[in-house]
KOLDRENDREN-270839 format. One line per field, with one value per atom (N, C-alpha, C): atom name; x, y, z; residue number from 1. Coordinates in steps of 0.02 Angstrom, whole numbers, plus 32768, in hexadecimal, padded with zeros to 4 digits. Example, Ala and Ser with C-alpha at 12.3 -4.5 7.8 and 13.67 -1.06 7.14 Angstrom:
2
atomo = [N CA C N CA C]
u = [8294 8267 8294 8282 82AC 8285]
v = [7EE4 7F1F 7F5B 7F90 7FCB 8002]
w = [8186 8186 8186 8162 8165 818A]
num = [1 1 1 2 2 2]
REM end
This chain:
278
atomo = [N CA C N CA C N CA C N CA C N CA C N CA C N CA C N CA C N CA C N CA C N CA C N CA C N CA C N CA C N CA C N CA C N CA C N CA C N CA C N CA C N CA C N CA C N CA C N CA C N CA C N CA C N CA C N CA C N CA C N CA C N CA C N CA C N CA C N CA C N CA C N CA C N CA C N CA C N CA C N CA C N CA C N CA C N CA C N CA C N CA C N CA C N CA C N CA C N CA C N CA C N CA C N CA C N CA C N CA C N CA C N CA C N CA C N CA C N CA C N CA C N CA C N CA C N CA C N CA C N CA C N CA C N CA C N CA C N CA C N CA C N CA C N CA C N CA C N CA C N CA C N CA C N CA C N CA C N CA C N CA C N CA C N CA C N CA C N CA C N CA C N CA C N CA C N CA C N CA C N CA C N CA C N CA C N CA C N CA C N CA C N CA C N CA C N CA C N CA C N CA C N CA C N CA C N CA C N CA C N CA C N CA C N CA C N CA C N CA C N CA C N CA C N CA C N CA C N CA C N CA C N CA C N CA C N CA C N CA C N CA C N CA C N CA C N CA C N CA C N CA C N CA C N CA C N CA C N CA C N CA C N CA C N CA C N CA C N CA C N CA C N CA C N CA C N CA C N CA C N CA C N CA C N CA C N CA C N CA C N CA C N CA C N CA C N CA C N CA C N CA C N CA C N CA C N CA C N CA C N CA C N CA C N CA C N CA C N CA C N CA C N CA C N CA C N CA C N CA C N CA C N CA C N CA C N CA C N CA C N CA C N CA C N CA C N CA C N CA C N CA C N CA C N CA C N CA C N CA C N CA C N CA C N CA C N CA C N CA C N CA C N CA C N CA C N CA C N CA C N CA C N CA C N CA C N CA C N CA C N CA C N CA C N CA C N CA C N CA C N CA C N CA C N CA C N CA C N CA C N CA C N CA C N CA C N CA C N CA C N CA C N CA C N CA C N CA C N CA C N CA C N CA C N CA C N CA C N CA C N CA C N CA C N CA C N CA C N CA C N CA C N CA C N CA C N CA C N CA C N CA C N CA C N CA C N CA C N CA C N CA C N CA C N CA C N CA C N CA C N CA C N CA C N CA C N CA C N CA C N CA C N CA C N CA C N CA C N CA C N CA C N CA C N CA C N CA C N CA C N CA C N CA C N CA C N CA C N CA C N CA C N CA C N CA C N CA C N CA C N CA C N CA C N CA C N CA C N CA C N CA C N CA C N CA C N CA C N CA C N CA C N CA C N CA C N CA C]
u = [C14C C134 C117 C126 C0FD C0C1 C0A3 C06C C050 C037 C007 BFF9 C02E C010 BFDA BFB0 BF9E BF92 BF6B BF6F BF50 BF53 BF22 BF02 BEBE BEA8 BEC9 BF01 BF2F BF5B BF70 BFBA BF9D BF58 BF52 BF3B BF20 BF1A BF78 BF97 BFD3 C007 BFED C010 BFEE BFC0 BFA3 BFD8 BFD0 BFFE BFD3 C000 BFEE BFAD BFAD BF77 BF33 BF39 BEFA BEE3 BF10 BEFA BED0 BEEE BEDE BE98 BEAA BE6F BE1F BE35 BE0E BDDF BE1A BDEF BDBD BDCC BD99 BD58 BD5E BD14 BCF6 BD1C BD0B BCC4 BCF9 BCE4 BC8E BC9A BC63 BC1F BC45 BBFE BBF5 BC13 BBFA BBC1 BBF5 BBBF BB9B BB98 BB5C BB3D BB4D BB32 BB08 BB04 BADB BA97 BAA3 BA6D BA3B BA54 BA3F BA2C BA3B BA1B B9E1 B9DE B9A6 B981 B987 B958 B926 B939 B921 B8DC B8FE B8B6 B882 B843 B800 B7FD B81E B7E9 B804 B7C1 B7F0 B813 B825 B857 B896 B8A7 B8DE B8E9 B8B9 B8C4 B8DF B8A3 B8B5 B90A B911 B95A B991 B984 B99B B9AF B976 B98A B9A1 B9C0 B9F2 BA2F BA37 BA6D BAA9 BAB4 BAF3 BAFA BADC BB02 BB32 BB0A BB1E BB5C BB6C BB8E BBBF BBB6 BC00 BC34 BC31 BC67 BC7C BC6C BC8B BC92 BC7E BC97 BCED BCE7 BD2D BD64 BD42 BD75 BD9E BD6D BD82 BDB0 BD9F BDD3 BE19 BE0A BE59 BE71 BE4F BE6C BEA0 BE7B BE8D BECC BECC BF01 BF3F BF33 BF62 BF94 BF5F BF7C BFA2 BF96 BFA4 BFE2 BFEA C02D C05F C03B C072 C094 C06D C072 C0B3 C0AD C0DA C10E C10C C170 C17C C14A C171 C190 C163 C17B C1B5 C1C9 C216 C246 C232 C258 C288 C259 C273 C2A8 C280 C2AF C2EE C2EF C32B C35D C342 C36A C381 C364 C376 C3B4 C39D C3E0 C41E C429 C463 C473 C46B C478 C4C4 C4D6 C527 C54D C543 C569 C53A C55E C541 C534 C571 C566 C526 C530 C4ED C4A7 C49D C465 C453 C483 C465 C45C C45E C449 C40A C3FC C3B1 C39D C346 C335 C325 C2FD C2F0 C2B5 C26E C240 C275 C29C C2B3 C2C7 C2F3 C309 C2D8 C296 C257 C236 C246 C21E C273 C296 C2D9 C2D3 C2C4 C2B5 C271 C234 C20B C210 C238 C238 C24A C28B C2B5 C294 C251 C222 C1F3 C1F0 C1B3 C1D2 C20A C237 C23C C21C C22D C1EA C19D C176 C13C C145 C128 C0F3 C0BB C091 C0A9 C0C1 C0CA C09F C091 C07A C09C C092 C0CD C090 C08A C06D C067 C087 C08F C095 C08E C09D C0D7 C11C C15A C17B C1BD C1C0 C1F6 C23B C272 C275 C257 C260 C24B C221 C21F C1DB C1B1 C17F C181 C138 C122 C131 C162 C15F C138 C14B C139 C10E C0E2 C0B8 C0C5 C0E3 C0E1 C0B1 C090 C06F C079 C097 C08E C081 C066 C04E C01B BFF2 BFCB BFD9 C033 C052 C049 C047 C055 C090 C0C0 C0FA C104 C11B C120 C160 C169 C1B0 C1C6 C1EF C211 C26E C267 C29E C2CA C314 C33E C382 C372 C3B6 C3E0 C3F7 C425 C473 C49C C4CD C506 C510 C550 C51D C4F3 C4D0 C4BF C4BF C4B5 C458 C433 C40A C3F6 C3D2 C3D0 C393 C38C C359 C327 C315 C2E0 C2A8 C2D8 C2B7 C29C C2BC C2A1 C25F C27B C249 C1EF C200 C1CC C19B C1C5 C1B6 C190 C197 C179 C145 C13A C0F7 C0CA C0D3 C0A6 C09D C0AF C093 C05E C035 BFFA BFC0 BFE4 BFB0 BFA1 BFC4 BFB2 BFB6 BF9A BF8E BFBE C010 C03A C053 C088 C09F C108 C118 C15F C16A C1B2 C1B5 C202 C205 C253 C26B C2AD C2C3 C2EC C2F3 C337 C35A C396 C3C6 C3F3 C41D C46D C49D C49D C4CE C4DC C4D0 C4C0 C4B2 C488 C474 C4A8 C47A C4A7 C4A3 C4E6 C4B8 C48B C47E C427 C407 C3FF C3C7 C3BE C3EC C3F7 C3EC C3FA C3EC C38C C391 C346 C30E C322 C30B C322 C337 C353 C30F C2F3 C2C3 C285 C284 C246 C230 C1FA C1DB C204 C23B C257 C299 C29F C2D9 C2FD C348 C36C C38D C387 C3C6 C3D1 C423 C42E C45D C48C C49E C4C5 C4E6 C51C C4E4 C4BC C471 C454 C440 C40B C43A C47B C48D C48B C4A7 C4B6 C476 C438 C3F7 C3D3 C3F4 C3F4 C408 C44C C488 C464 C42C C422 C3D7 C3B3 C370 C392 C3CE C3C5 C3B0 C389 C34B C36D C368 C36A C3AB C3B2 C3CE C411 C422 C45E C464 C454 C45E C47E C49E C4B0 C49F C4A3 C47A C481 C439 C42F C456 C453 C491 C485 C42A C42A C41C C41D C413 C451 C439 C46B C494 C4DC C507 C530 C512 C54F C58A C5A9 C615 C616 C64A C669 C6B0 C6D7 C708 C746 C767 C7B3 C7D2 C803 C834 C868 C877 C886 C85B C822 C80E C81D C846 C866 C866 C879 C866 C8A0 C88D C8B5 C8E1 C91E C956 C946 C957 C944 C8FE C8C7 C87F C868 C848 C815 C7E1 C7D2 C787 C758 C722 C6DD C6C2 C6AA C69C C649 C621 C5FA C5F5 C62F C621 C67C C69A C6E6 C705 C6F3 C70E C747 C773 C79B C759 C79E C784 C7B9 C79C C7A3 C7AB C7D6 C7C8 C78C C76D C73A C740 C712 C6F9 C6B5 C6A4 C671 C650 C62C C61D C602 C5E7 C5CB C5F9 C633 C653 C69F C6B9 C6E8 C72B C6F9 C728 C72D C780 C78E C780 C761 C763 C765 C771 C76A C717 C716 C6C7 C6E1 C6A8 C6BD C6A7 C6D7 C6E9 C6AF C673 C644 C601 C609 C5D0 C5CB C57C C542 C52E C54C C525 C526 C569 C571 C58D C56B C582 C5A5 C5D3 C5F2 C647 C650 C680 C6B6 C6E3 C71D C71B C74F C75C C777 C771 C776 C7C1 C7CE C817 C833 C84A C86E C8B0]
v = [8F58 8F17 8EF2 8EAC 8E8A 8E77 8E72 8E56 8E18 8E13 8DC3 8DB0 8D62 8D49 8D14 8D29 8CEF 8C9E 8C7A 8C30 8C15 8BCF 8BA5 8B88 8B6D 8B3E 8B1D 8ADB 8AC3 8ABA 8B0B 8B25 8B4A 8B67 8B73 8B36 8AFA 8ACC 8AA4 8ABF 8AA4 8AD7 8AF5 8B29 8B11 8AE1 8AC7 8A92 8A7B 8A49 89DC 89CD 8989 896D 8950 8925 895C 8990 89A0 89B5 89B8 89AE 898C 8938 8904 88FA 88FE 88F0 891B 8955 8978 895D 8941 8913 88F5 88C8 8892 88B9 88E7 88EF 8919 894D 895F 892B 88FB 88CD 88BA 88A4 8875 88BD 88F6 8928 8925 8936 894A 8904 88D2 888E 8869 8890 8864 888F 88C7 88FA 891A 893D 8952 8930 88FA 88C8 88B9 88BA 88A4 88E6 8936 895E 8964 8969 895E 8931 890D 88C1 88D5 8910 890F 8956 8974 89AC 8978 89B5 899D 89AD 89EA 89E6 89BC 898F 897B 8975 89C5 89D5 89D1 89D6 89B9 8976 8943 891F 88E7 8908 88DC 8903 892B 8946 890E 8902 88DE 88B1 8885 8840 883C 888B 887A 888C 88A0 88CF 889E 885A 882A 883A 883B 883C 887C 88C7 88FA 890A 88EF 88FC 88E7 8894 8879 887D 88A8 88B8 88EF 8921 8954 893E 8904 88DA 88C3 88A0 889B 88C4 88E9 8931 895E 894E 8981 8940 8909 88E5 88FD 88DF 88F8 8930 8950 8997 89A3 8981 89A3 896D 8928 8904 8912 8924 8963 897E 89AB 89E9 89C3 898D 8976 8960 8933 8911 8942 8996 89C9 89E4 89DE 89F1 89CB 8999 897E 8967 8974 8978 89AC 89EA 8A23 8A2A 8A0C 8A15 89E1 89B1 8978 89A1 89D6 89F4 8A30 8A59 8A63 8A58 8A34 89FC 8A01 89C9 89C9 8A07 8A3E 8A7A 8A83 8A8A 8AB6 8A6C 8A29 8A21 8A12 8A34 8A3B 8A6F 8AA2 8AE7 8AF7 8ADD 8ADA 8B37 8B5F 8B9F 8BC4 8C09 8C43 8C50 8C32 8C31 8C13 8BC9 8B92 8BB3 8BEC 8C0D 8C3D 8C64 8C72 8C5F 8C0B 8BE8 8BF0 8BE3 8BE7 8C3C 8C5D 8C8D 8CA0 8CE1 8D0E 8CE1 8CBF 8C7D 8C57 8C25 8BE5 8C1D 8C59 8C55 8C6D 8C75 8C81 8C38 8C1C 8BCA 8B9B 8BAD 8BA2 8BC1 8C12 8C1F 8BFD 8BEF 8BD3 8B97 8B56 8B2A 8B2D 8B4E 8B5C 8B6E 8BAC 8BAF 8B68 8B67 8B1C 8AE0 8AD0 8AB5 8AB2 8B0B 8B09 8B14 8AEC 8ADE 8B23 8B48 8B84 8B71 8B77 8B73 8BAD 8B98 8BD8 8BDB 8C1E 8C3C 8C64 8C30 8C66 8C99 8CD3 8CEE 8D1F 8D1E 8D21 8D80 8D91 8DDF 8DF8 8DCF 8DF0 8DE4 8DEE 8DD8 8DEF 8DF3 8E14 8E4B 8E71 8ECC 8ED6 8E9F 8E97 8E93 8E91 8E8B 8E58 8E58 8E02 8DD6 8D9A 8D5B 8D31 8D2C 8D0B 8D02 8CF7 8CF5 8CB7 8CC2 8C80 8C86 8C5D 8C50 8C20 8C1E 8BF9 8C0C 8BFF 8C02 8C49 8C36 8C7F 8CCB 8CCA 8CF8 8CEB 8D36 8D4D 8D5D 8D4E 8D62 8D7C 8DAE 8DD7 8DBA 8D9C 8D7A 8DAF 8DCB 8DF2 8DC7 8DA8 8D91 8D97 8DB1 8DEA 8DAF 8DAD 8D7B 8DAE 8DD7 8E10 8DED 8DDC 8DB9 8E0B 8E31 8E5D 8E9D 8EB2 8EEB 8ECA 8F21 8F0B 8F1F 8F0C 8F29 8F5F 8F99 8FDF 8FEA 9010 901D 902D 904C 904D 900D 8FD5 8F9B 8F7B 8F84 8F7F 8FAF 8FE7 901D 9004 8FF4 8FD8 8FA8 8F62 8F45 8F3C 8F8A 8F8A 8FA6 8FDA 8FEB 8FD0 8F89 8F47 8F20 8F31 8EFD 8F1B 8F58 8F59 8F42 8F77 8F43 8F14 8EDF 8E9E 8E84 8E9A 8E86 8E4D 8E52 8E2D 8E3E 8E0D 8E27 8E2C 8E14 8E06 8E23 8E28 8E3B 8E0D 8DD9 8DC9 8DEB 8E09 8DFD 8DD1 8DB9 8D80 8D8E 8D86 8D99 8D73 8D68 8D40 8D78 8DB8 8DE3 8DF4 8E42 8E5B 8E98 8EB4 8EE2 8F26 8F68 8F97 8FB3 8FD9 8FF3 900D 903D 9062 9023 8FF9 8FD1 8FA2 8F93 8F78 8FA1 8FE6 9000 901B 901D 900B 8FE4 8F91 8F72 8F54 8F7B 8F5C 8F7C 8F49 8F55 8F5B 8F41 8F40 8F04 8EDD 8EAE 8E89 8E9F 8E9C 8E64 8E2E 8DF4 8E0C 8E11 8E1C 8DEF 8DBC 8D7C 8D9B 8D88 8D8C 8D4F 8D50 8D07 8CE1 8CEE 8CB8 8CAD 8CC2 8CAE 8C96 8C8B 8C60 8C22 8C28 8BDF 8BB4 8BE8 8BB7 8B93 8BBC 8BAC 8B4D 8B71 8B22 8AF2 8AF3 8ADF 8AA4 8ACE 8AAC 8A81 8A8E 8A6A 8A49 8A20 89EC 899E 8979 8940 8918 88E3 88BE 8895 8888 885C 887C 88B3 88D7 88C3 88B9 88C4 8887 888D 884D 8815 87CF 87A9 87AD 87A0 878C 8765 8781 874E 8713 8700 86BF 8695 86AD 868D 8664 861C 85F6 85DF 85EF 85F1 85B5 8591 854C 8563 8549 8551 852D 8535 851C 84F7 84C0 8498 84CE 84D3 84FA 84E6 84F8 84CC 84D3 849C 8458 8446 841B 8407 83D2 83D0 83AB 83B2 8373 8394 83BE 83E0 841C 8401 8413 8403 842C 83D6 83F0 83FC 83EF 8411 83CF 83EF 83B5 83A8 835E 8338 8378 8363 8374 8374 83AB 83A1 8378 8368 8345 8311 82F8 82AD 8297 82B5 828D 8280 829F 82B8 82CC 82CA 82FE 8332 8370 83C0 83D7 83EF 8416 8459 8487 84C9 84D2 8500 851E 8559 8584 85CA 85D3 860D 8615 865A 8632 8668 86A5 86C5 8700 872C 8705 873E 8730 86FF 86D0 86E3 86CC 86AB 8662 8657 8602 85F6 85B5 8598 8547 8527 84E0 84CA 849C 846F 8420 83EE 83C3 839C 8363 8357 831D 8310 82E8 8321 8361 8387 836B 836F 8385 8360 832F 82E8 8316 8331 8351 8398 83BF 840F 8419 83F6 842A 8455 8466 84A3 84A4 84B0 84CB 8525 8534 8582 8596 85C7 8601 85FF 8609 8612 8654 8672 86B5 86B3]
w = [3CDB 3CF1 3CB5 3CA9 3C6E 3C6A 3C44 3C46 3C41 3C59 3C69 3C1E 3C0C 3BC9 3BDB 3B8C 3B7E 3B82 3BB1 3BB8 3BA4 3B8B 3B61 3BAE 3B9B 3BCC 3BFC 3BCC 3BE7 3C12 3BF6 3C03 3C51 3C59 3C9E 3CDC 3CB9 3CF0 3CEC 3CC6 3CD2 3D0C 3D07 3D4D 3D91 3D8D 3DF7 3DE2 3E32 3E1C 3E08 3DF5 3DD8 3DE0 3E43 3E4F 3E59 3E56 3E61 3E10 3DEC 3DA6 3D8E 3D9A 3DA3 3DB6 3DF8 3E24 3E00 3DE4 3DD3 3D76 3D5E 3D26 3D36 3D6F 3D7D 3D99 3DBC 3DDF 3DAF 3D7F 3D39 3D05 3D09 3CCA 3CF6 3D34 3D6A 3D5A 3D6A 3D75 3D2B 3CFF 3CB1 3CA4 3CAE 3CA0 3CBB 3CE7 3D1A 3D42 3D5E 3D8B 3D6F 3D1A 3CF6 3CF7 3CDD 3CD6 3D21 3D51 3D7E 3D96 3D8C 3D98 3D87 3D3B 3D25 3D12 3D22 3D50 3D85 3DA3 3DE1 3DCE 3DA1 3D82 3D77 3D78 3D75 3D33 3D06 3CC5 3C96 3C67 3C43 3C03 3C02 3BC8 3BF5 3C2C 3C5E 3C54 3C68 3C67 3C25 3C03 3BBD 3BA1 3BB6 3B93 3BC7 3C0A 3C37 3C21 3BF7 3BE0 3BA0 3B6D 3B3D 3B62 3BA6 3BB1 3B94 3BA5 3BAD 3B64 3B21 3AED 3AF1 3B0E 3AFE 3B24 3B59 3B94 3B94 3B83 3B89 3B6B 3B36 3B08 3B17 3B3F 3B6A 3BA8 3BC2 3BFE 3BF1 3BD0 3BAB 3B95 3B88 3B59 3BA4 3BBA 3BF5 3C2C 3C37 3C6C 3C3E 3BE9 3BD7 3BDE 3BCC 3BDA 3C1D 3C53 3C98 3CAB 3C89 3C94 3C67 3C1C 3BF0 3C22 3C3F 3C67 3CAA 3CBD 3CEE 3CDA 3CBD 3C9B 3C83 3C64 3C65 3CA2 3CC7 3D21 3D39 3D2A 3D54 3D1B 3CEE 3CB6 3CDF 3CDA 3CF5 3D30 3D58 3DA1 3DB1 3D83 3D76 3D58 3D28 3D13 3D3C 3D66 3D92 3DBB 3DD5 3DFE 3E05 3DAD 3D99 3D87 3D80 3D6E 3DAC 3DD8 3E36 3E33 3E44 3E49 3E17 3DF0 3DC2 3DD4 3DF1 3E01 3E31 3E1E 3E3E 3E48 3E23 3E0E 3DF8 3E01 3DF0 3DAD 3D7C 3D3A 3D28 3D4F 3D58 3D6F 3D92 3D81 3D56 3D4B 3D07 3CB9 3CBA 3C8D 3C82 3C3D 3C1C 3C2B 3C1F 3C19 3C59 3C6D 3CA2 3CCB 3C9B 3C92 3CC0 3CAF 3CCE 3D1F 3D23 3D4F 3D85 3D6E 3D9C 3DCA 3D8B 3D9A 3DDA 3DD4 3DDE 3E39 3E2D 3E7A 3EA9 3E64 3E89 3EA0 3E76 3E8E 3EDA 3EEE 3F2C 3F68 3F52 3F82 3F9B 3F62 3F71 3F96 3F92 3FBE 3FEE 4012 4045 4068 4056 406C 4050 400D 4001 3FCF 3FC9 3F87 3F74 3F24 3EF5 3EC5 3EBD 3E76 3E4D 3E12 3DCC 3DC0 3DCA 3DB7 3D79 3D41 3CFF 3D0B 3D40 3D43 3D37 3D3C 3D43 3CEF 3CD9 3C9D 3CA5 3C72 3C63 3C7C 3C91 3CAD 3CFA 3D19 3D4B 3D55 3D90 3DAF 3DDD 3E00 3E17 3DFB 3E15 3DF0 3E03 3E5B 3E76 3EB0 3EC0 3F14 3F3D 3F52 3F93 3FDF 3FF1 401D 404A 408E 40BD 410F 4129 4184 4173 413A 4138 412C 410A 40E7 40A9 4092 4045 404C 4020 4002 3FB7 3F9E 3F68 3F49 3F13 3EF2 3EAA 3EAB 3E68 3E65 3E2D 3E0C 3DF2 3DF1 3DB7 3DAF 3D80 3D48 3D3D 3D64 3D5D 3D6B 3D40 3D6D 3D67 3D41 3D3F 3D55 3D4D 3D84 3DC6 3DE2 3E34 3E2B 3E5A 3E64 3E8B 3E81 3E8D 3EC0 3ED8 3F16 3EE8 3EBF 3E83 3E94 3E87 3E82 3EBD 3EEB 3F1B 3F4E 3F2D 3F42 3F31 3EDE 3ECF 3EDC 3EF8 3F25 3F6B 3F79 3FC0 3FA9 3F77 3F7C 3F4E 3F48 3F3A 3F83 3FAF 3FE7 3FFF 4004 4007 3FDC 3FAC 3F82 3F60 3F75 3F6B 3FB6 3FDC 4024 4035 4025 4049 4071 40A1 40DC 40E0 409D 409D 4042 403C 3FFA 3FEB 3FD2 3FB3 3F5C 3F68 3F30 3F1F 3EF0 3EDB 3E96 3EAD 3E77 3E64 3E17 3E1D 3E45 3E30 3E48 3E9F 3E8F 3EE5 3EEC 3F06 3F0B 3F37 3F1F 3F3A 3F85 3F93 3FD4 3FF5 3FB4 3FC3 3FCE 3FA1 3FA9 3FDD 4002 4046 407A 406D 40AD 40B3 4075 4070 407A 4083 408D 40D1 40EC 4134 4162 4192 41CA 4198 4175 4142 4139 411F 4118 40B7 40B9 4070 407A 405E 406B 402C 402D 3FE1 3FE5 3FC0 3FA6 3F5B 3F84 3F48 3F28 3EEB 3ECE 3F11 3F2D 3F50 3F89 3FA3 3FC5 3FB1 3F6C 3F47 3F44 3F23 3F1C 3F69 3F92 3FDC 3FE2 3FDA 3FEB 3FB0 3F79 3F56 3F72 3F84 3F75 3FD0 3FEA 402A 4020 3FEA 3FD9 3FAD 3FB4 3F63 3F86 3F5E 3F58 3F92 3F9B 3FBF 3F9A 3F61 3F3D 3F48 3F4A 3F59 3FA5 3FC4 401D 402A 406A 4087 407C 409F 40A3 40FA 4108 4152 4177 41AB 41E6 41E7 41DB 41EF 41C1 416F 413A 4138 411D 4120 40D6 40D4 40A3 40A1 4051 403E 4051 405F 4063 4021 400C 3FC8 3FD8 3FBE 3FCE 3FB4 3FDD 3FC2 3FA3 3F8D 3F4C 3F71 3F5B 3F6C 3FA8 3F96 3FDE 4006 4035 405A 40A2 40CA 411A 4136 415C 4182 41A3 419C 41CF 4215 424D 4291 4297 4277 428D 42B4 42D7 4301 42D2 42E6 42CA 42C3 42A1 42A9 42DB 42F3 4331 4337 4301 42F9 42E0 42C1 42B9 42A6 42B9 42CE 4275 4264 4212 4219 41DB 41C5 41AA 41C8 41B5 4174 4150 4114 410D 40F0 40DC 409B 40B7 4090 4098 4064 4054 406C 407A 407D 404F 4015 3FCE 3FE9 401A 401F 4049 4076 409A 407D 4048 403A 407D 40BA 4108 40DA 40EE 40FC 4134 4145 416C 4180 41B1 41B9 41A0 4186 417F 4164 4177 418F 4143 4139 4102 40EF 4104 4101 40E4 40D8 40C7 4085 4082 40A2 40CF 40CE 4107 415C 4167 419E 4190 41B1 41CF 41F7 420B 4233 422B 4258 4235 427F 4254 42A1 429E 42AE 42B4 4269 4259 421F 422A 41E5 41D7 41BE 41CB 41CB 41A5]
num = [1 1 1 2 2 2 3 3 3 4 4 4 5 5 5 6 6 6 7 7 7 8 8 8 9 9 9 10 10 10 11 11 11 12 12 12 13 13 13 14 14 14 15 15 15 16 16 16 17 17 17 18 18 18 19 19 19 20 20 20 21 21 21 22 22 22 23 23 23 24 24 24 25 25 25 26 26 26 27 27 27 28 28 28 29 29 29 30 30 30 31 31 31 32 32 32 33 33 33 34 34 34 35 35 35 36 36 36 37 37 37 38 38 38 39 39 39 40 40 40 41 41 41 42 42 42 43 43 43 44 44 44 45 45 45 46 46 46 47 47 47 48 48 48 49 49 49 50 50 50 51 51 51 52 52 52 53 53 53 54 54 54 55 55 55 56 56 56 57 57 57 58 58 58 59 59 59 60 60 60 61 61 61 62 62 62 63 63 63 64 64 64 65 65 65 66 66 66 67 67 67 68 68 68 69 69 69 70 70 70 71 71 71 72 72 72 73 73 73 74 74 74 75 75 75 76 76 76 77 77 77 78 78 78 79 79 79 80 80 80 81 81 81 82 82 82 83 83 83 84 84 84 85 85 85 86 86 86 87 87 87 88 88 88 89 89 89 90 90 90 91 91 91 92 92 92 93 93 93 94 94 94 95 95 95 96 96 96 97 97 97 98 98 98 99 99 99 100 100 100 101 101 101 102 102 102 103 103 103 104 104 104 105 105 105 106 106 106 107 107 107 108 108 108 109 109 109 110 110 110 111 111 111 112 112 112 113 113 113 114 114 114 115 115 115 116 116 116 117 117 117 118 118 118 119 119 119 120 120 120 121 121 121 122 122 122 123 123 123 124 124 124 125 125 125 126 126 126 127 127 127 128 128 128 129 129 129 130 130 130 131 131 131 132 132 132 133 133 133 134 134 134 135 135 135 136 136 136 137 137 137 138 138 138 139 139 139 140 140 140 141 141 141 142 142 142 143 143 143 144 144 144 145 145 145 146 146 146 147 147 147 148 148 148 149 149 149 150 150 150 151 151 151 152 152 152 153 153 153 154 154 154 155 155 155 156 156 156 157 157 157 158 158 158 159 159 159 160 160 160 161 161 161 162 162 162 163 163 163 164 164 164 165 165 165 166 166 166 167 167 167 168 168 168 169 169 169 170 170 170 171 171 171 172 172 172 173 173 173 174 174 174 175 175 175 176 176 176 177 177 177 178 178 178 179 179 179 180 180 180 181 181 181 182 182 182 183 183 183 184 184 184 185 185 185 186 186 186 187 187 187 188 188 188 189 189 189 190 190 190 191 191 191 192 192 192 193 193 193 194 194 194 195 195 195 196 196 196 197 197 197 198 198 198 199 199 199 200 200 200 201 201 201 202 202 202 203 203 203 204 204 204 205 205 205 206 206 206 207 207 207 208 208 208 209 209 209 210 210 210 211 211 211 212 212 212 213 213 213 214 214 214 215 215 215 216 216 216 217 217 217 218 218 218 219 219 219 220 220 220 221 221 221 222 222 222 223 223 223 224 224 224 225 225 225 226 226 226 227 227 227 228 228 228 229 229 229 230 230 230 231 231 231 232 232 232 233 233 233 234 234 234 235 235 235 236 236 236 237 237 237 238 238 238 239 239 239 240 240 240 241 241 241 242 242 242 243 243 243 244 244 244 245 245 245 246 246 246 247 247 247 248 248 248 249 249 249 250 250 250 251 251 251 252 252 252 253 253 253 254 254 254 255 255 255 256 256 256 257 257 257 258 258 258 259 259 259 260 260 260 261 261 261 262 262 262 263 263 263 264 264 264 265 265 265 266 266 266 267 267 267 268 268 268 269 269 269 270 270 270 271 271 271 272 272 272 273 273 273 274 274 274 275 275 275 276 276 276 277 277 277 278 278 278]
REM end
């Protein structure tokens, strides 16, 4: 199992996420520079007090130091959490996950959880050889996360074995592993009727492949889409008027489903439309 590195200040308020980063500068900066002072404002002796009334020189420059600090970390928070993002959806293939190191493909499974409504924790326990990567928490579950960028090994009941006897003691109630490859039969029949989920790669991608952003998705039934003029735009042989204002009707496109259809040769002034052309 690896060991827990090293974090700068930073680098650990850059693992919460953004706004409470944020949020956390400001009431930072408010207590350092003003809560001090006004504490000891309120003592009776007065070596309190008289220190009270230099506090603003002494204070506010660690009033300061510290909002940046926590907005630093904040502004790292959220490249990272864009960065993300953007990796889960480029994730098209199996090859496509095992891009970049064992790191990305931890942050890669966590994004996917978080997606799906989970506070995660990278918890710096797991590394190239395995361990804890990850903790997820939701409806008052602990979940146990181990990560394997294994794409040409299978994974072995070993690893999973291991797995289970971390759910006591870390008082969780579920154990996932995740893999590019697939695991063996021992290790399935091992984890069958157990509190242990095994995904493996063609599971993880499906599972992407179903959280991608919004910008990938449809557009709504009832969002409303320009038509574009067809080429040659001219009126339709045989079409009836507009049925709203006694126009010639036109062939058009329509850019999001490219259906032809009738629309009436006065748009934008008028909307209306005959029947879809096939």
């Amino acid at each position: 199992m690896g060991r827990r590195t090293k974090q700068s200040p930073i680098g650990a308020l850059a693992t919460i996420p953004w706004p409470i980063g944020f949020l956390a500068g400001i009431i930072g900066f408010i207590l350092v520079r003003y809560g001090i002072q006004w504490f000891l404002s309120l003592q009776g002796g007065m070596l309190a007090q008289a220190f009270g009334q230099q506090s603003s020189a002494v204070f506010a420059p660690l009033a300061w130091m510290l909002l940046g600090i926590c907005w630093i970390a904040a502004l790292a928070s959220y490249l990272n959490a864009r960065k993300r993002r953007r990796f889960l959806d480029t994730r098209t293939t199996l090859e496509s996950l095992a891009a970049g190191g064992w790191r990305q493909f931890e942050q890669l499974v966590g994004e996917a959880f978080r997606r799906q409504g989970y506070t995660v924790e990278e918890t710096g326990l797991g590394g190239p050889d395995g361990g804890i990567d990850l903790i997820l928490r939701k409806d008052g579950r602990r979940t146990l996360v181990q990560c394997k960028q294994w794409k040409r090994q299978q994974v072995g009941v070993s690893v999973v074995r291991e797995m289970a006897g971390l759910l006591a003691h870390h008082q969780a109630q579920a154990v996932k592993i995740v893999c590019i490859g697939t695991f063996t039969p021992d290790a399935e029949a091992f984890a069958r009727e157990k509190p242990i989920e095994l995904i493996g790669g063609e599971q993880l991608l499906a599972m992407i492949q179903s959280l991608k952003t919004v910008e990938d998705a449809p557009a709504p039934i009832n969002q409303r889409t320009e038509p574009t003029l067809a080429t040659p735009a001219h009126p339709a042989a045989d079409a009836a008027p507009c049925p709203r204002c006694g126009g010639a009707l036109v062939q058009r496109v329509n850019r999001s489903t490219g259906q032809r259809f009738l629309g009436c040769s006065n748009f934008p002034k008028c909307r209306g439309t005959g029947t879809a052309i096939t």
